[in-house]
C-alpha positions in Angstrom: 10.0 18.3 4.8 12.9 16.1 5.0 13.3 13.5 8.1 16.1 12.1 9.1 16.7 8.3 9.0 19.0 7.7 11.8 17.2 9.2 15.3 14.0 9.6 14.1 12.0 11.4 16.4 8.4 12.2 16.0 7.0 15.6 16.8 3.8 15.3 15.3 1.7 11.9 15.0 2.4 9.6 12.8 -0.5 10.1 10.3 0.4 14.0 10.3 4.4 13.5 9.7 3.2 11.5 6.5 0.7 13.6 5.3 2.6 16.7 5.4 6.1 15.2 3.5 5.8 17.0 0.6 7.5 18.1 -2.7 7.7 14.2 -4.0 5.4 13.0 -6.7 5.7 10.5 -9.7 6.7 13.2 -12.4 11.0 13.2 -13.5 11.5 15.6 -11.2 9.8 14.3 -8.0 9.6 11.0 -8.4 11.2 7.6 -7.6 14.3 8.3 -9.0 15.4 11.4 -7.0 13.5 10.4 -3.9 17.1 10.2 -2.4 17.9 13.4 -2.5 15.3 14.2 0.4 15.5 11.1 2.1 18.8 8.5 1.7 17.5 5.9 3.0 15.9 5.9 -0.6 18.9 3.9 -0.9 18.9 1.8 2.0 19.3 -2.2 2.4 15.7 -3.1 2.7 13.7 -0.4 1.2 10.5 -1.9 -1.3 8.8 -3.0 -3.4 11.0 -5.8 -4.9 10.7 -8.1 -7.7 9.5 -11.3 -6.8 11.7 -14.1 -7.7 9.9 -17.5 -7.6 12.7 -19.4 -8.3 14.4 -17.8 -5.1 11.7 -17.8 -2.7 12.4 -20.3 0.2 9.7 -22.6 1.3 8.7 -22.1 4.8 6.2 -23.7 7.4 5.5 -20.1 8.3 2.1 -20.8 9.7 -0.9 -19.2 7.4 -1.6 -15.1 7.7 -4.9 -14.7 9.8 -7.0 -11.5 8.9 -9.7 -10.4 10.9 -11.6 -7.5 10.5 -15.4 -6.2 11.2 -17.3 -4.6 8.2 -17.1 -0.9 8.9 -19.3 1.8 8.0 -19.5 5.3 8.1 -16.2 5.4 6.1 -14.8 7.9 4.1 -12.1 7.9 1.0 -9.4 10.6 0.4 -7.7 12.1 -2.7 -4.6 12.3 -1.4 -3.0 13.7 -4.2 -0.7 10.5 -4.9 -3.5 7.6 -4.7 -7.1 7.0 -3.0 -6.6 6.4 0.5 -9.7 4.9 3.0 -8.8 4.8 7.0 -10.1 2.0 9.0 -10.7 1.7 12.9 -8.4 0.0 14.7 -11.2 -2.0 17.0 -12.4 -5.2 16.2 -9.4 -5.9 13.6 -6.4 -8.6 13.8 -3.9 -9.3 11.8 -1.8 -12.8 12.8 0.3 -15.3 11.7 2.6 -15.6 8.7 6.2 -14.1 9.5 4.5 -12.0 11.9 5.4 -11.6 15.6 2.2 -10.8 18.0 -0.9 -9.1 16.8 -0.9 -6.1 14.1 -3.9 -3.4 13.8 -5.5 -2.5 10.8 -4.6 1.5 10.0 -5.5 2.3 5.9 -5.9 0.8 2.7 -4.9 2.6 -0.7 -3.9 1.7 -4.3 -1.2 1.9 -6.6 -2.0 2.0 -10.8 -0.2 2.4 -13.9 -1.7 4.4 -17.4 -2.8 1.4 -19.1 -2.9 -2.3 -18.6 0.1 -4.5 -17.5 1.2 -1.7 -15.4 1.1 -0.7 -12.3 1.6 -3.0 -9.6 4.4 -2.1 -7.3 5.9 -5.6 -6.3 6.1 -8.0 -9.7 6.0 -11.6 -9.7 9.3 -13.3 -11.7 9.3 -9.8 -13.8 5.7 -9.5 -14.4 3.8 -6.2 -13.3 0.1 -6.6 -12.9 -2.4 -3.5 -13.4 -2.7 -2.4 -9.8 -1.8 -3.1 -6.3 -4.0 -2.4 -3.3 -2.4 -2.5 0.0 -4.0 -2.5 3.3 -1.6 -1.8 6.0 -1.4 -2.1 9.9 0.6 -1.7 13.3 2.5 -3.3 15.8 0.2 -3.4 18.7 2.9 -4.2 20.9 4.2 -0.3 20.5 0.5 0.6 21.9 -0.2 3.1 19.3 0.6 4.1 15.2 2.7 7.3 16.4 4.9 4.4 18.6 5.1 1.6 15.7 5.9 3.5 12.9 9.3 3.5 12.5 10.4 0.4 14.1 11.9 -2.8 12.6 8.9 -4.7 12.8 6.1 -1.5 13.2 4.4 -2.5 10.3 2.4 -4.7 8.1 1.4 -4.7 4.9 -0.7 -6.9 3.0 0.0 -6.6 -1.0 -3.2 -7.8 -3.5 -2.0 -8.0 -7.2 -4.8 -6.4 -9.5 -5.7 -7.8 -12.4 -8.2 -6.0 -15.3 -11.2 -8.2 -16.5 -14.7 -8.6 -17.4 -16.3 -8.7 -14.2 -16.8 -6.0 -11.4 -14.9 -6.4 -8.3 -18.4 -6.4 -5.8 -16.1 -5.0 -2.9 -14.2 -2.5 -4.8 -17.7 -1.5 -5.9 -18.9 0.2 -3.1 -16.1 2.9 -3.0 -16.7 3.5 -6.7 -18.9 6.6 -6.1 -16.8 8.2 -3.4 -13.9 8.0 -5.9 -15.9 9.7 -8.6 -16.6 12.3 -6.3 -12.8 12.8 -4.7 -11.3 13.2 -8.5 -9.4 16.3 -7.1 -6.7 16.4 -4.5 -7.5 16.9 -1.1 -11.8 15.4 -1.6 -13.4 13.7 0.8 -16.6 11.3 0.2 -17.8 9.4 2.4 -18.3 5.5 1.3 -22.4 4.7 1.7 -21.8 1.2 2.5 -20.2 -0.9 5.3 -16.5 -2.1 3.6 -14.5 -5.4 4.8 -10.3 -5.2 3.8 -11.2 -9.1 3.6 -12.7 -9.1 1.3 -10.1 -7.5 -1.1 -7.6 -11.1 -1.0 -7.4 -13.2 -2.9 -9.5 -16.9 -2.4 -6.2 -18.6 -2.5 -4.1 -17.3 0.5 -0.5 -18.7 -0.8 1.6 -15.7 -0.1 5.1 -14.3 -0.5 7.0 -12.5 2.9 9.7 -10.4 3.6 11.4 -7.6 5.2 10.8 -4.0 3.4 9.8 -0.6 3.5 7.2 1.5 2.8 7.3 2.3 -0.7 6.3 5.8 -0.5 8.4 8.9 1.4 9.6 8.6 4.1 10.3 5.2 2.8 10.6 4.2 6.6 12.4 0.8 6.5 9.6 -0.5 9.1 7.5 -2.9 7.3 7.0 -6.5 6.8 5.7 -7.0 3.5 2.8 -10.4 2.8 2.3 -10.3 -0.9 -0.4 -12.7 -2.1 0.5 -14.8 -5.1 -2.6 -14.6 -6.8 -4.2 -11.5 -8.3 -8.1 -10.3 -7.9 -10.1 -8.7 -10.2 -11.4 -5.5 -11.1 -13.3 -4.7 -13.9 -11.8 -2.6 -16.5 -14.2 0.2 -15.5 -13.3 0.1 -12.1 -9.4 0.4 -13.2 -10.3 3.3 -15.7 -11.9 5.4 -12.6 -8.8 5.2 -10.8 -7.0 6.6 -14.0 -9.5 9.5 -13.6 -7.9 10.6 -10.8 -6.4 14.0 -10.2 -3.0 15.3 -8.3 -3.7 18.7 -8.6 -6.5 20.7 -6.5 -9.7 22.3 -8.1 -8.5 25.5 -9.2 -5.1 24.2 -10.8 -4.2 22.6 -14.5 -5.4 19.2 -14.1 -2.6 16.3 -13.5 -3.3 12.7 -14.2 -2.9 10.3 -11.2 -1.0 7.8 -12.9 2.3 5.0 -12.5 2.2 6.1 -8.8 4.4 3.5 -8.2 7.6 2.9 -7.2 10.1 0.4 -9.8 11.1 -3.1 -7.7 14.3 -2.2 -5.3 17.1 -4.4 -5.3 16.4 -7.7 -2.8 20.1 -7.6 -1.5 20.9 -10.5 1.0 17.5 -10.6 2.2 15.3 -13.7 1.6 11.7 -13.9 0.3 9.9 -16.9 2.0 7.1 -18.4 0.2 4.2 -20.1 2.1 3.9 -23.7 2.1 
């Protein structure tokens, strides 16, 4: 499905339009580097992720990002086919401050990974490309609903957590560990036993990096404004390797690694990372 870039108009909802872009992937031939061909705005002047330059950032009094959200249960997690995806209800969330305008809604969280260690972060700090990303994104609320926000300049949010392998087991992360061993194939569903808290998955220290971006999978809508925390969270290197043991392929087809989904830093352009104070 291609869609254009310039009057977008949505048909479907938003979550369906997503779900149903097909024929993109990670391999040569689907992946990042032909993306383009099936939607330009690949090439566009604020698409993401982005290297992080430190030295470049501008300091800011932004004021800090407030998170809310209530521990939510009866949850389920998703083989998407390009990463592990869990939805969260919009009620009782809040998402505030930072370069933010008004109040955002929580919508999904998912991960990005690479093969083995010191890859697989999208964003990288001054160069450096941690094991994993998770990003938990939300909506404009002032567009009333996810179908409405999506594809505006300011639509979406996205909070970015570096992942970093080591010794001990993230306790949060944890609890969707046996819905992820049972979703290995694309298109699984498990349902997560426990009650889950995005919270929880930031980082102690809330310094963060901000700018304007996309998201960094098709349709690559150029919608979102990007918080990346500075510092990284754990997993354990267990937890990593499940995500490696992922599949892209359905049960019945040659098994495909879910690996490196993620898209290479874009260039930053004229656009300015602010760091928080």
């Amino acid at each position: 499905m291609r869609i254009g870039m310039g009057m977008l108009k949505w048909k479907e909802n938003a979550t369906s339009v997503i779900t149903k872009v097909k024929n993109w992937g990670y391999l040569e031939e689907n992946g990042p580097e032909v993306w383009h061909k099936a939607f330009p705005v690949a090439r566009g002047v604020r698409q993401s992720p982005i290297d992080i330059c430190t030295p470049g950032s501008v300091p800011s009094s932004l004021p800090p990002v407030c998170a809310k959200y209530e521990a939510s249960a009866g949850l389920s997690l998703t083989n998407t086919g390009a990463t592990w995806m869990v939805k969260f209800p919009a009620e009782g969330s809040s998402l505030t401050g930072g370069a933010l305008h008004g109040e955002y809604k929580v919508w999904q969280m998912h991960g990005h990974w690479g093969a083995c260690s010191g890859h697989g972060s999208e964003h990288t700090l001054d160069g450096r490309q941690y094991d994993a990303e998770i990003h938990i994104v939300h909506w404009n609320t002032k567009y009333g609903t996810l179908d409405n926000a999506i594809d505006k300049p300011d639509g979406l949010a996205v909070l970015g957590v570096f992942v970093e392998e080591g010794e001990e087991e993230h306790p949060e992360f944890a609890k969707i560990m046996s819905a992820l061993e049972a979703s290995r194939r694309k298109g699984q569903q498990e349902p997560i036993k426990e009650a889950l808290d995005p919270a929880l998955f930031l980082p102690e220290n809330k310094t963060f990096y901000t700018y304007e971006g996309s998201l960094t999978t098709p349709p690559l809508l150029e919608s979102v404004i990007w918080t990346v925390y500075r510092d990284p969270v754990t997993f354990s290197r267990d937890q990593v390797r499940l995500m490696r043991c992922l599949k892209t392929t359905p049960e019945h087809e040659d098994e495909n690694d879910m690996v490196n989904n993620y898209r290479k830093p874009c260039a930053l352009g004229s656009r300015k990372i602010q760091v928080s104070s």
